[in-house]
N, C-alpha and C positions, 0 to 999 in steps of 0.2 A: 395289305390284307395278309394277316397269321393263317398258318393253317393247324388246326387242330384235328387230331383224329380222335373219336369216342369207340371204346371197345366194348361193347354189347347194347342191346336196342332193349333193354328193360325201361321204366317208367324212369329212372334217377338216368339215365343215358340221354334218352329222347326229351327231357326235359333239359338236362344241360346242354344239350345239340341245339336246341331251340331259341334259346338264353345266348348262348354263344353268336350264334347266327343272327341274330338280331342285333348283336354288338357290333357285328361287322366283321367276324371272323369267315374262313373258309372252312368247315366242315364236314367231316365224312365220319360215319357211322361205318363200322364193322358189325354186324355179326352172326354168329357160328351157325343159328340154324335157320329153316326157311320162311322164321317169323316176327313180329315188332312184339315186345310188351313183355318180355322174360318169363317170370312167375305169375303175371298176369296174363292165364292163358286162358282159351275158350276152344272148347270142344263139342262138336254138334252131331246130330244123330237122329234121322227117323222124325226132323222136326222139333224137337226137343233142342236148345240151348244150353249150356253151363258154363259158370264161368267155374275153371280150376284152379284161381288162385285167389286171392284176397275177394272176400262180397260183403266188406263194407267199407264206406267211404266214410271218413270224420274229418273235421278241418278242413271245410270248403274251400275257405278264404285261402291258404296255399298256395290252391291249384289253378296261378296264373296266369299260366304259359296255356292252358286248356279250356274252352269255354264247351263248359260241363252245363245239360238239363237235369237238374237233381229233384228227388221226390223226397222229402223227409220221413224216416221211420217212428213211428209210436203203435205200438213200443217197440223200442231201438235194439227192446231185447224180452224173449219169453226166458224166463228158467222155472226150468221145474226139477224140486228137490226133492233127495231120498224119500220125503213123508209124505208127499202128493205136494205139498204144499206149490202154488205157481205163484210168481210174483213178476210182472210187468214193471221193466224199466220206463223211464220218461225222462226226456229230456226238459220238462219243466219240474224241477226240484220242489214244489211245492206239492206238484202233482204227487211224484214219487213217494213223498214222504207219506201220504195218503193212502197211497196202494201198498206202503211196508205195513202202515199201521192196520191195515183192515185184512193184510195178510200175517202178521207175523205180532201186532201188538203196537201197544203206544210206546214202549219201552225201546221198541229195534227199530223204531222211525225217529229216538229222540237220538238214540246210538249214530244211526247214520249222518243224520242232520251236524253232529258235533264232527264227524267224519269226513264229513263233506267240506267243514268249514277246514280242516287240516287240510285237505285235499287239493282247495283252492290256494293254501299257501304255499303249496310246494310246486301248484302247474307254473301260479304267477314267477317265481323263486325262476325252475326250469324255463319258462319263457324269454325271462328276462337276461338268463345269465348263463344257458349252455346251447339250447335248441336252435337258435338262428345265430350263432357263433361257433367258428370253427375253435377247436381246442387245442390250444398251445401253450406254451410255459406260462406267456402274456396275460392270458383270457383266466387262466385257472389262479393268477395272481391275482387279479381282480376281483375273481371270486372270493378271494381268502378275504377279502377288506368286506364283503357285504355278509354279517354277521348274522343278521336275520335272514339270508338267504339258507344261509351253510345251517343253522339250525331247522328252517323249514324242511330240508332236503332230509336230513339226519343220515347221514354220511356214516356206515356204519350200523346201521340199523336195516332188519331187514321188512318186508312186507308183510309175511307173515305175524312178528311181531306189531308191527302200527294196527294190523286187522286187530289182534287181540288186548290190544290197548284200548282200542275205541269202540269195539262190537263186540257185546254180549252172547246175542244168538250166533248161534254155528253156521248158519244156513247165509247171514250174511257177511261170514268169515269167508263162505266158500265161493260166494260170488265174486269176492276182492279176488281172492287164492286166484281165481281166473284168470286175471287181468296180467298176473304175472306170464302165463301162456298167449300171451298177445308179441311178448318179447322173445319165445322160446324158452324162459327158464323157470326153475323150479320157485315156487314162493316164498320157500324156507330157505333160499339162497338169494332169492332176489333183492334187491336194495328197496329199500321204503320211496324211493323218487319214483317207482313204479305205480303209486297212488296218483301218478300228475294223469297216467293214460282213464282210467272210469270217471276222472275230471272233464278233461277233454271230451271224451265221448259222451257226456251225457252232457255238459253246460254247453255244449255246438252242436249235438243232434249229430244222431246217424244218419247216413242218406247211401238212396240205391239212385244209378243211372239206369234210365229204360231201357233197356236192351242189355241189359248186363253189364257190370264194370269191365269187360273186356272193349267197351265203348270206349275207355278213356284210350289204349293204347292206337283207336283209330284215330281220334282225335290230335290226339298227340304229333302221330304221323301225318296228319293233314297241316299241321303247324309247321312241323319240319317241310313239308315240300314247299309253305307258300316262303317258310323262312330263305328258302336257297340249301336246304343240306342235304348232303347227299347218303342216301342209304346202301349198301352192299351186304344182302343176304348171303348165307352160305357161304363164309370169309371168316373163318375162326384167321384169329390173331395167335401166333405159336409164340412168341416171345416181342420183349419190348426193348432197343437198342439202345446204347448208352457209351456216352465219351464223357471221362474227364467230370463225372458226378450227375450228369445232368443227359435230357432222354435227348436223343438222336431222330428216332424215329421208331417203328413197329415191322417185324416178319413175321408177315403172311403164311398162311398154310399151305402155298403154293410156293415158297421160296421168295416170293419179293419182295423186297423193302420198298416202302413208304416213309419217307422223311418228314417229322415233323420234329418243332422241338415242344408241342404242348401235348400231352394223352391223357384223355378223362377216362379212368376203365370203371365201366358198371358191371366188374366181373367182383365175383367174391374176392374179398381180403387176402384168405387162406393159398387161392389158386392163385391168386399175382405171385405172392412174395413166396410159393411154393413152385411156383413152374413159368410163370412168364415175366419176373424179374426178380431170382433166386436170391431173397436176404437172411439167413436164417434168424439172427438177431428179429426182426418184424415179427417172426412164426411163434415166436415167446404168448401165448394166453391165446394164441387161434384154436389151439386143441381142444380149447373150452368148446363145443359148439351146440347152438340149440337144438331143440329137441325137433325133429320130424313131425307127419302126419300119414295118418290114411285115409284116402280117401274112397266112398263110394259114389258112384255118379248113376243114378236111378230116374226112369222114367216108371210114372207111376199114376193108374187108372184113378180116375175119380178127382175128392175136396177132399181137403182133411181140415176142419176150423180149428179143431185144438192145435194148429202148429200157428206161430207167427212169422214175418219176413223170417228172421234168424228165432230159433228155440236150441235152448242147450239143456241137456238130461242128465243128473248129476249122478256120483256113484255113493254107495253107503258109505265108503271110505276114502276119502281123496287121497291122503299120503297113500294109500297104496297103490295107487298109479303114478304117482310122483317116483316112487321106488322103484317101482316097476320098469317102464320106460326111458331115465335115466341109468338105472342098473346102480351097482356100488363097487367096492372095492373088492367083495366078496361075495356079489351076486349081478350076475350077470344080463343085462338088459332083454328083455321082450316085450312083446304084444301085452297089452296089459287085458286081464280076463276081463276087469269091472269098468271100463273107461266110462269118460266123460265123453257123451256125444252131443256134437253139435248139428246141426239140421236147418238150413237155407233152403227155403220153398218161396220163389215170388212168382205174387198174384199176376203178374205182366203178362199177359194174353200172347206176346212175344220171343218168352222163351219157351213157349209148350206148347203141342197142341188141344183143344178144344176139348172139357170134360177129363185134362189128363194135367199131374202136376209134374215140374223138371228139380230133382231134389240133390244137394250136395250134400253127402256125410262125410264127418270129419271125426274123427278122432285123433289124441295124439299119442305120439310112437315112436318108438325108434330111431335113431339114424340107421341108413344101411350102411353094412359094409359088415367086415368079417372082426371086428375087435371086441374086446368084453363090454363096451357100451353100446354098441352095434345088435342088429340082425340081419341076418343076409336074406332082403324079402326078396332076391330071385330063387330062395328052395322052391321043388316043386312044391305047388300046393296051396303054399301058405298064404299068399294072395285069395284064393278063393276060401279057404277055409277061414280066416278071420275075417273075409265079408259076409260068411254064414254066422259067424259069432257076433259081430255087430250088429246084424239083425235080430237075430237073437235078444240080444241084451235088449234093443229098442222094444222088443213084443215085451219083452215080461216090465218094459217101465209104460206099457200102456200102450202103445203107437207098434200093433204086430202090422203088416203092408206085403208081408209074404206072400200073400194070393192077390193083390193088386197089381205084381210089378208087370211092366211090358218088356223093359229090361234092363240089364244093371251091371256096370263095369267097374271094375278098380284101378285103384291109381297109387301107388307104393312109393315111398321114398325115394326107390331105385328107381322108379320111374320118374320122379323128379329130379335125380340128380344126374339122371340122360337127356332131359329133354332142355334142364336149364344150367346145367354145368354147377348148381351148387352142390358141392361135399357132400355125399352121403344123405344128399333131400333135404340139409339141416335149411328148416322156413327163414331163420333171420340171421345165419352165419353167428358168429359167436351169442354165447347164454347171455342175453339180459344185460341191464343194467344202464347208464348211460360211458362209462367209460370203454368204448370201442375205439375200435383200431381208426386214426387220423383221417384226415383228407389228404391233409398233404400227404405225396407219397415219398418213399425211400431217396428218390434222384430230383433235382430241379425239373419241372416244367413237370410232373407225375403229379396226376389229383385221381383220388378216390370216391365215386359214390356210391349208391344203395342201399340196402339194409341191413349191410354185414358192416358198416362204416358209422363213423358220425353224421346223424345222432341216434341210429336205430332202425329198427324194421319199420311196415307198416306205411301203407301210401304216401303219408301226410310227411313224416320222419325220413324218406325216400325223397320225396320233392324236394324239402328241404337243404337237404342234404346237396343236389344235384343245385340250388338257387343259391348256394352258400360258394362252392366252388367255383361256377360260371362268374358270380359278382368278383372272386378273388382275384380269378385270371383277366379282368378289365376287359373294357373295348379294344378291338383292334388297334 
């Protein structure tokens, strides 16, 4: 029996722990604070529920290693645009095409439908030949031979552009333009293979677990104990040891070494190969990194029917939050005044109490930290001041709740990247795209997962990622 140690108890951790452990490895889990699920957190209050990381599930089938009770979302998604106009997603494409047409015209449901069909060549494309393979000289030669792949994908082309190829109306530019923030990056920077994600989520349904997706990381954890692995809370790993090319073992933030020769780390990209196994060569394109959020976490009196599971509220100008929030070369990143807010309200009797809704706002933002793409949201103030301003902006797009609330807390980038060690709060570690940082890692027996890694953010791209690894390093 091998022994493997896993460095962090996020979802790509505990699901390689589980994988592993079932192959017949020995297993121990490290990590740094006193809870399982990483960014998949949950914070409770007064009765009230929330989940503060990811609240939607896509790509059931995946989530193997977890036997998940799922409820499917229709619609998977409300948006409402600058003109009133609201348009319900659906995960039956016929449906959809219905709800564009009686919202937006026959013309921008004939647009999407052509869009849709592009959409499915690039998921198939992506499915077949990047997402459940790790990436190596090998894989990416193989790809070069599947010629209708490399054309679906359009390598070189970005998202922004495929929107304005295939969609006329603006409104259903801005809904793609989204999808590119599912990856952390900007639209007008993102690659066109970012069309494979409003693929996926709408031809597999969105789905919520009762009790909040913070369910899955208990779940998860009930897999690891029946698997045999062992968990150790409050055990930051301070570095990973190394002879002769290849890992040794991992020191403790207590001083001691644990000898292993295999380590899965579910720690971000940037922080391995910056602080617990220094390669500066690796740190080449980490500096990229996606864009932040902020969060509001609200307890709030009453019904509201105009909101659905997820509704997102758009702004009269999107690139100028895209400017905004990334910042340039000669403007400096902040708080964006007009953002795009998104808004999670579910109906589940179990995350709220009785006549009262549990609401997560989201907007995106920043990274923390003190650099010209950066904001440093521990100024005084500014935490509470830009959750007066997102309020705000929600009253004048219809949905004012200022004299509803029971009560309502923030949650900053800075606060994300204390409580889960990612960089400056950045949600998916490097911007977008599918060429992220390997699995393999820098030394023999070093594997990488999560969604600063191949093949991206996001639950579904996180499991993966963690069932691609586990399968590489075999059974015992």
């Amino acid at each position: 029996m091998s022994r493997v140690v896993v460095v962090g108890a996020g979802v790509g951790g505990l699901t390689a722990a589980v994988r592993l452990a079932r192959a017949g490895h020995a297993v121990t889990v490290f990590e740094r604070s006193d809870h399982l699920g990483g960014k998949l957190g949950v914070y409770e209050r007064d009765g009230f529920r929330f989940d503060t990381g990811p609240s939607l599930l896509t790509l059931p089938q995946v989530f193997t290693e977890a036997a998940l009770d799922l409820e499917p979302l229709d619609p998977v998604l409300r948006h409402v645009f600058p003109d009133g106009t609201v348009l319900d997603s659906s995960p039956v494409h016929a449906e959809f095409l219905e709800r564009i047409a009686a919202a937006m015209g026959d013309e921008a449901a004939h647009d999407w439908d052509r869009f849709w069909h592009r959409a499915r060549r690039i998921w198939t494309a992506s499915w077949r030949s990047v997402l459940r393979k790790p990436v190596t000289p090998a894989s990416l030669a193989a790809l070069s031979w599947r010629v209708g792949d490399l054309a679906a994908i359009a390598p070189g082309r970005t998202l922004r552009s495929l929107g304005r190829h295939y969609l006329r109306d603006p409104r259903l530019r801005m809904m793609l333009d989204r999808y590119a923030t599912y990856t952390g990056a900007d639209p007008r920077r993102a690659p066109a293979a970012l069309a494979a994600v409003p693929y996926a989520e709408l031809a597999f349904g969105g789905w919520y677990v009762p009790g909040g997706l913070g369910t899955l990381a208990t779940v998860l954890a009930s897999a690891c104990a029946s698997a045999g692995v062992r968990i150790e809370l409050n055990t930051p790993v301070e570095h990973i040891e190394t002879a002769a090319g290849r890992v040794t073992g991992v020191r403790l933030g207590d001083g001691s070494l644990v000898r292993t020769e295999t380590v899965v780390s579910n720690v971000d990209a940037l922080t391995v190969y910056r602080d617990l196994l220094p390669e500066p060569r690796r740190l080449t394109g980490l500096a990229d990194r996606s864009l932040a959020g902020f969060v509001l976490l609200m307890g709030v009196r009453g019904e509201t029917p105009s909101l659905a599971h997820h509704t997102v509220f758009f702004p009269s100008y999107y690139d100028s939050e895209f400017d905004t929030v990334f910042g340039s070369a000669t403007r400096r990143a902040r708080p964006a005044a007009d953002p795009t807010v998104f808004v999670t309200r579910a109906a589940d009797p179990r995350v709220h109490p009785s006549g009262c809704e549990a609401w997560f706002v989201l907007v995106n933002a920043p990274r923390h930290g003190t650099g010209w793409r950066e904001t440093d949201w521990r100024r005084a103030g500014l935490a509470d001041a830009y959750g007066d301003h997102v309020l705000g902006v929600l009253a004048r797009r219809g949905l004012d709740v200022r004299d509803r609330l029971v009560f309502r807390e923030t949650r900053t980038p800075a606060d994300l990247a204390a409580a889960t060690g990612a960089p400056g709060g950045a949600i998916y570690g490097t911007a977008g795209g599918l060429m992220r940082p390997v699995n393999r890692g820098a030394v023999e027996g070093l594997h990488l997962v999560g969604g600063s890694v191949h093949p991206g953010g996001g639950l579904p791209m996180v499991t993966l990622s963690a069932q691609m690894v586990a399968d590489r390093i075999g059974p015992a």
